[in-house]
C-alpha positions as CSV (number, residue, x, y, z in Angstrom):
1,X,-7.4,-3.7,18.5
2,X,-8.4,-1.8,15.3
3,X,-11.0,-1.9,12.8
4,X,-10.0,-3.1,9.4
5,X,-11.5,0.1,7.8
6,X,-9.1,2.1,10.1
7,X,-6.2,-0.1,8.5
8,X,-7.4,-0.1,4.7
9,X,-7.5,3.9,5.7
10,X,-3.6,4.1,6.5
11,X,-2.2,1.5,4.0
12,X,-3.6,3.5,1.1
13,X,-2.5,6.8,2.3
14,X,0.8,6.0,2.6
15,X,0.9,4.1,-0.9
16,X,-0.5,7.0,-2.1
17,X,1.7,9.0,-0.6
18,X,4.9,7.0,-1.4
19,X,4.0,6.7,-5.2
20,X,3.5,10.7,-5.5
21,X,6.7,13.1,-5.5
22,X,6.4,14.2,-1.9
23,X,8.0,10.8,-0.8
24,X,11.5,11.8,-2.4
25,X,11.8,8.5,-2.6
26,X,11.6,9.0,-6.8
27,X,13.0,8.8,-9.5
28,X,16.3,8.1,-7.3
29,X,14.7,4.6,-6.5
30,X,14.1,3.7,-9.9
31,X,17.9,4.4,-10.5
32,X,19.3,3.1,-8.3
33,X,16.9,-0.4,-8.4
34,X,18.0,-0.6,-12.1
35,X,21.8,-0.2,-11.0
36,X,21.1,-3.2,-9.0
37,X,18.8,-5.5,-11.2
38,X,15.8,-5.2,-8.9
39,X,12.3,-4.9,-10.1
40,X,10.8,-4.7,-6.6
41,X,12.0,-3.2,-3.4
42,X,10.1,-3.5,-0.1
43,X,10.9,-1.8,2.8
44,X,10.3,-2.5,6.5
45,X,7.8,0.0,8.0
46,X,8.5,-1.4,11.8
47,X,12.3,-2.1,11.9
48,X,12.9,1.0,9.0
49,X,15.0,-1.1,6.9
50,X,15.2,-2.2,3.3
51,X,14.9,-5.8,3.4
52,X,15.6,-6.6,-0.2
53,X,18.4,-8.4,-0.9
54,X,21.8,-6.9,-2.8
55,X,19.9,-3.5,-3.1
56,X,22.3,-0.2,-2.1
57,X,20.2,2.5,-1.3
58,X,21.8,5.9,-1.2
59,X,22.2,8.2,1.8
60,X,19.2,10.5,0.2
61,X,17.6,6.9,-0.3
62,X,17.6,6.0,3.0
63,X,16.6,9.4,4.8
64,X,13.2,9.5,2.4
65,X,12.7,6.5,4.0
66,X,13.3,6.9,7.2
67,X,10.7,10.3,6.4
68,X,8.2,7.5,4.4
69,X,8.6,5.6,8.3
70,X,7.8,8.8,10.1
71,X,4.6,9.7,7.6
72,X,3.5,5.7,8.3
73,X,3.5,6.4,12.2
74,X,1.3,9.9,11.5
75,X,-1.5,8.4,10.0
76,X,-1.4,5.3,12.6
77,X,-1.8,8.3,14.7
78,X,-4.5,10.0,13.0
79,X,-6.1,6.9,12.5
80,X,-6.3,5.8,16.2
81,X,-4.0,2.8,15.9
82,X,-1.4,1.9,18.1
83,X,1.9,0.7,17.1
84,X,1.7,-2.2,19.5
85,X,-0.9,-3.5,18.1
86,X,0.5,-4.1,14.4
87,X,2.9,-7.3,13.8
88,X,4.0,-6.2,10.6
89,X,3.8,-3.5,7.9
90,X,5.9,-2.9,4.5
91,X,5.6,-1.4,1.8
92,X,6.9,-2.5,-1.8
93,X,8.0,-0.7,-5.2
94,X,7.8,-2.2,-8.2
95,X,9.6,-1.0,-11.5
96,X,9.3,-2.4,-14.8
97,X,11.4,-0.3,-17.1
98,X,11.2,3.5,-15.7
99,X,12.5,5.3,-12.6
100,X,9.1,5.9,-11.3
101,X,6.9,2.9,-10.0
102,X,4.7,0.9,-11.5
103,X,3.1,0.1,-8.6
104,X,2.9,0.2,-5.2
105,X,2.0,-2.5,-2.3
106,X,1.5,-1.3,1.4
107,X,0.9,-4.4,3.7
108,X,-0.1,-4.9,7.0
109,X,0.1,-7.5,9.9
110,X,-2.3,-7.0,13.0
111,X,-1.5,-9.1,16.1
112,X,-4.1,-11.3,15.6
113,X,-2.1,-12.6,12.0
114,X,-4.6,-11.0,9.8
115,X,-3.2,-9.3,6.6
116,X,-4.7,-6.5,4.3
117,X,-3.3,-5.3,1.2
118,X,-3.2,-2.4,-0.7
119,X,-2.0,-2.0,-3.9
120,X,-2.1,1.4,-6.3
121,X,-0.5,1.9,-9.9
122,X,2.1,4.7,-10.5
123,X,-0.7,7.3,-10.1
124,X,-1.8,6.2,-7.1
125,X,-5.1,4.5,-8.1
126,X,-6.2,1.9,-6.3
127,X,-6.4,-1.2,-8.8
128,X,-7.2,-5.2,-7.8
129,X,-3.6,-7.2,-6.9
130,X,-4.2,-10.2,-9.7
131,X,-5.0,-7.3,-12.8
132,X,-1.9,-5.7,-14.2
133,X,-2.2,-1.6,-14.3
């Protein structure tokens, strides 16, 4: 079991994280999203797979993923949370009209079916999940 602060803890770190430029996840996503008519893209942080429909990542797409995956499992690590003890986690990239994200949601599942959200604008502010940025 964790505690919830522990949780809140990771989930912003990594949306913090995958909103700044040392995910190299950017501006290629925003290209390639707007290629493919997509305003949001969420990615599996268990499995490590895109699960949005009809979106083609890229090779380099996929591999900044795979490294967003591997930054995910060092702070459970940091943060004393086992990977057995999450059901699910993802993590979501909005666009409205530019490469770079509008916003970012990081979401996570305990075993015991409680979820906790985390959402942060293009900056990587924390901001409430009904208010726009």
């Amino acid at each position: 079991m964790y505690r919830i602060k522990r949780v809140r803890s990771v989930i912003h770190g990594l949306a913090h994280h995958g909103v700044s430029a040392l995910s190299w996840l950017h501006p290629r996503l925003g290209e390639e999203c707007n290629r493919c008519v997509e305003t949001e893209v969420t990615f599996d942080l268990i499995l490590g797979v895109i699960i949005t429909d009809g979106f083609n990542a890229s090779k380099e797409t996929l591999s900044a993923y795979c490294a967003l995956k591997a930054t995910f499992e060092r702070i459970l690590n940091a943060e004393c949370i086992d990977l057995s003890s999450i059901q699910n986690a993802s993590i979501i990239f909005g666009f409205r009209s530019d490469s770079y994200p509008s916003y970012c949601i990081c979401k996570m599942v305990g075993r015991d079916g409680k979820e906790i959200n985390i959402r942060v604008d293009w900056c990587g502010n924390k901001y409430n999940l009904l208010s726009e940025c």
